[in-house]
C-alpha positions in Angstrom: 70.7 94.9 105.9 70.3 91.8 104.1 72.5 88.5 105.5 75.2 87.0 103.4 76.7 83.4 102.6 80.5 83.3 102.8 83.2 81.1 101.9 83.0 78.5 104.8 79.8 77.2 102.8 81.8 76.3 99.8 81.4 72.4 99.3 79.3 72.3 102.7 76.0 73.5 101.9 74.6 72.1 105.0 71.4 73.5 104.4 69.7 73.7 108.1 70.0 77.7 107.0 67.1 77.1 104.0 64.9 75.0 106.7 65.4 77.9 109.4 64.3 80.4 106.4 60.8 81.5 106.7 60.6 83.7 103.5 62.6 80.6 101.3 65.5 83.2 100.3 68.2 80.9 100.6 69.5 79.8 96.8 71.4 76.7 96.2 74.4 76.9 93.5 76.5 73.8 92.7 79.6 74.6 95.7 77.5 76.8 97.8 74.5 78.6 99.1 73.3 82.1 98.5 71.0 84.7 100.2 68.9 86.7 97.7 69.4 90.4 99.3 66.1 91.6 97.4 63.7 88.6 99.5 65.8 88.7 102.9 64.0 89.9 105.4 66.8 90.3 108.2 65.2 88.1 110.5 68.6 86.3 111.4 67.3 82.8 111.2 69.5 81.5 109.0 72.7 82.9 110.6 72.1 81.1 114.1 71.0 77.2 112.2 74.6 77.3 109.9 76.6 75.0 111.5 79.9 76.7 110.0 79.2 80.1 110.4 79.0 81.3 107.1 76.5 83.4 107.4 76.4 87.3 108.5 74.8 90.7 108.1 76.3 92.3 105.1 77.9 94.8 107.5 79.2 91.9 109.6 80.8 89.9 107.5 84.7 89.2 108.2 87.2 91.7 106.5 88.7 88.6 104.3 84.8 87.6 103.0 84.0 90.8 102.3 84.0 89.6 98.1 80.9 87.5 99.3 78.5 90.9 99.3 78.7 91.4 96.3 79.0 87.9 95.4 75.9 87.2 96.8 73.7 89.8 94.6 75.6 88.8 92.0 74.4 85.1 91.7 71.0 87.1 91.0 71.9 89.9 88.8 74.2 88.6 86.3 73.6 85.5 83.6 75.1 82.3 85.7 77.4 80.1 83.4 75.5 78.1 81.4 71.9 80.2 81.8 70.8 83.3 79.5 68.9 85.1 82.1 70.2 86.4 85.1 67.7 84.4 88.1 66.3 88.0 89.3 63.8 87.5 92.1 62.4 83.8 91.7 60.1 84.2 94.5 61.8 80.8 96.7 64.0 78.6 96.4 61.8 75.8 97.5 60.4 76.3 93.5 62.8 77.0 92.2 64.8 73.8 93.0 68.9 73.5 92.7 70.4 75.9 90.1 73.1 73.9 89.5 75.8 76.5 88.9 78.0 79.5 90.8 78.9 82.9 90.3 83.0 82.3 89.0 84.2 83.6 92.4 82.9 80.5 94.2 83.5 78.1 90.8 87.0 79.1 90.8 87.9 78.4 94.8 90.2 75.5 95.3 88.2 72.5 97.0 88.9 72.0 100.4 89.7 68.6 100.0 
């Protein structure tokens, strides 16, 4: 089962989760993070290095961040705002660089501020 990123990363993004990564799965939106479920390899690094404990197995995650799966694949599979294509399966992050945009789940939460 692939890990997830939940709403405690919304306006953290601490990132120690993309260092820990050794397959460079770990997506970074404008608010938050996100865990491509199609290049995780359930290795768990990421979930132990996130300082806010975002981060959990897709059958783990907490009953009230349970949007997040889907949220997750979704940042993938659908057309972000502002983009044509959907991102698919970049092959890392790393190249890929900062997308610069969320899926409207984590665009529309309030800041925390």
């Amino acid at each position: 089962m692939p890990y997830v990123i939940a709403e405690p990363c919304i306006d953290v993004m601490d990132r120690s989760c993309m260092e820990e990564c050794p397959v460079d799965c770990i997506y970074e939106g404008e608010r938050k993070l996100y865990i491509n479920p199609l290049e995780c390899i359930d290795c768990g690094a990421c979930e132990s290095a996130c300082p806010v404990e975002a981060i959990a197995q897709d059958r783990k995650v907490e009953d009230e961040h349970t949007a997040f799966i889907e949220d997750n694949l979704r940042f993938f599979a659908d057309p972000l705002p502002g983009r044509d294509d959907a991102l698919g399966q970049p092959g890392g992050a790393m190249s890929l660089g900062p997308v610069g945009a969320d899926t409207e789940l984590v665009a529309g939460y309030e800041s925390r501020g």
